[in-house]
C-alpha positions as CSV (number, residue, x, y, z in Angstrom):
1,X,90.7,42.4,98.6
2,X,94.1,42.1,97.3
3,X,92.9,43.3,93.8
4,X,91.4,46.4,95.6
5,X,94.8,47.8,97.1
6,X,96.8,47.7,94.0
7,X,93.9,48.8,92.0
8,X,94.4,51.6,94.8
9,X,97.7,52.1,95.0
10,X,97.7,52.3,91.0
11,X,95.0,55.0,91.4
12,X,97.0,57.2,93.6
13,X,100.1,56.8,91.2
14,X,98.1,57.9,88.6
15,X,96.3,60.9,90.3
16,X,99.1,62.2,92.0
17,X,101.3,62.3,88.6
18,X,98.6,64.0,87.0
19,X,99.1,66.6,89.5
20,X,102.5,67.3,88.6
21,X,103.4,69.7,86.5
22,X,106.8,69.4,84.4
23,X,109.3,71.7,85.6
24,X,108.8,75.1,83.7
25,X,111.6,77.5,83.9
26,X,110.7,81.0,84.0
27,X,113.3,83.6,82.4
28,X,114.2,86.8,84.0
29,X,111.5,89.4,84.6
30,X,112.0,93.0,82.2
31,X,112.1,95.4,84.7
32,X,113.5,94.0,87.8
33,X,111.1,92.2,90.4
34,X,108.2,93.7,89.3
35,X,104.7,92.1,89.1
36,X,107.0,88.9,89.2
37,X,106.9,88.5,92.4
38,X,105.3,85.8,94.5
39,X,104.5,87.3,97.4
40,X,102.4,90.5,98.0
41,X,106.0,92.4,100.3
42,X,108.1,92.0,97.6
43,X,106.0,93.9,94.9
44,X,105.3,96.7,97.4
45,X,108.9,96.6,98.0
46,X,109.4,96.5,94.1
47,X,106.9,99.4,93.9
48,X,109.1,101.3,96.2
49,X,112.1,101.1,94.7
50,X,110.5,102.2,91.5
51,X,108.6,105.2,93.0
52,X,105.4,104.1,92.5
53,X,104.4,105.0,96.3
54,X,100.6,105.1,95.7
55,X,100.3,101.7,94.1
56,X,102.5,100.2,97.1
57,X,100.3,102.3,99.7
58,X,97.1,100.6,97.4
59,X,98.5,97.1,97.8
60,X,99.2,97.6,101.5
61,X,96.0,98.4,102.0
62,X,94.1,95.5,99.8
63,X,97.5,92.8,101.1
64,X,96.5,93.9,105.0
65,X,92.8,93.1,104.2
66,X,93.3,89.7,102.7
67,X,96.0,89.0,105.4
68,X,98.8,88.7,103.6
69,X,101.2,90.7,105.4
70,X,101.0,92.1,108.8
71,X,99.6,94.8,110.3
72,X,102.4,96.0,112.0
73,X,104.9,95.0,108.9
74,X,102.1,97.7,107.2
75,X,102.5,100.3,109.7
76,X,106.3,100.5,109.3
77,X,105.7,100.1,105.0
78,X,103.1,103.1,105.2
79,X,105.4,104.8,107.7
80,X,108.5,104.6,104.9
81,X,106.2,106.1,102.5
82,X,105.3,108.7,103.8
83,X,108.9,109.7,104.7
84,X,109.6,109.5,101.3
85,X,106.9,111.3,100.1
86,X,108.1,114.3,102.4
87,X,109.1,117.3,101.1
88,X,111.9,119.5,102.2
89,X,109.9,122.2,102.1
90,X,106.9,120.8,104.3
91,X,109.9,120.0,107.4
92,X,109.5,122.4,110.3
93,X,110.6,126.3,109.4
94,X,113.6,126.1,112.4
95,X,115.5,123.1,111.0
96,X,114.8,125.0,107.5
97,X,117.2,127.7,109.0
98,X,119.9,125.4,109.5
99,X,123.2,126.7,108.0
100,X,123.5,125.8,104.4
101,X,119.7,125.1,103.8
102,X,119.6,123.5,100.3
103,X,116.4,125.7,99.6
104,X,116.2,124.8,96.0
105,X,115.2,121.5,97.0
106,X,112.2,122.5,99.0
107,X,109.4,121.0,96.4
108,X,112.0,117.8,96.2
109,X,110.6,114.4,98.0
110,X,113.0,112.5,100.1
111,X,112.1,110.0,97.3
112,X,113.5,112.2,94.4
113,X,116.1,113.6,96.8
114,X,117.9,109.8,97.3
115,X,117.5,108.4,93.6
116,X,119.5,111.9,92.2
117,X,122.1,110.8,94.7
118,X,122.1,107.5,93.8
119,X,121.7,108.3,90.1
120,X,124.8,110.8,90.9
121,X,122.7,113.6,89.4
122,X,124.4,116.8,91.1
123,X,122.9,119.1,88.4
124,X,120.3,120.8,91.4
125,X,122.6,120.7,94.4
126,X,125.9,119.5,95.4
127,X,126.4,115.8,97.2
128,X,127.0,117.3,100.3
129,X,123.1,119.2,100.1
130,X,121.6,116.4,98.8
131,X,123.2,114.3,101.9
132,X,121.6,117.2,104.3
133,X,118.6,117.6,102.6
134,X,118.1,113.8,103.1
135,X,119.1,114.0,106.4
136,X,116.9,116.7,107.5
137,X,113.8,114.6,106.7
138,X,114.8,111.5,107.6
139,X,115.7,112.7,111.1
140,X,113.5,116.1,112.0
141,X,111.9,114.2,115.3
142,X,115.6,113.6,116.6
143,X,117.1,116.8,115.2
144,X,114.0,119.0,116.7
145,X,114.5,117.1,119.8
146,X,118.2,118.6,120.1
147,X,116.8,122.1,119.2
């Protein structure tokens, strides 16, 4: 009987450091997160951040079905997506009349609107038009409310 639980024990030694694998260090991804990621919110949040707003909204949809992130965590990701692919130009006409209306942003998403800001890409319209323009789609519920 003896015999049998340290031919055990020396089984389980065995087996379970077969199981390990030696530490493998992985080097920095190319492009930022990217397909790196581990989890399924972090590449949508990657795809984001890089624009590519259909292939997060695809992921959403396939991560929701697989249960991977939540439904309501997906509601507020497909919520920021759309936001960002708003145009100016599709916000309703009476905030479009606002003084200073930077019109020749009206086929710019909120998307392409925030990356020439943070890019500091003023060759369209000034900071302070970009900064409305972005405004004015991020907040048309509240500012129709006031109106």
């Amino acid at each position: 009987m003896r015999n049998g639980w340290v031919l055990l024990a020396g089984l389980s030694l065995v087996v379970g450091a077969c199981g390990h694998v030696s530490g493998v260090e992985r080097g920095a991804p190319a492009h930022g997160v990217g397909a790196e990621c581990n989890t399924a919110a972090a590449r949508i949040q990657a795809l984001i951040a890089q624009g590519r707003l259909a292939e997060a909204e695809a992921l959403i949809a396939e991560s929701t079905a697989a249960g991977l992130i939540s439904r309501p965590h997906a509601t507020q990701l497909l919520t920021r997506i759309a936001q960002l692919n708003t145009k100016l130009g599709e916000i309703p006409a009476r905030l479009q009349r606002a003084k200073d209306f930077p019109s020749q942003l009206k086929d710019h998403t909120l998307y392409q609107i925030e990356k020439m800001m943070a890019d500091r890409d003023f060759s369209l319209a000034t900071k302070a038009q970009l900064q409305e323009a972005a405004k004015l789609i991020k907040e048309q519920p509240r500012l129709m409310d006031k109106l």
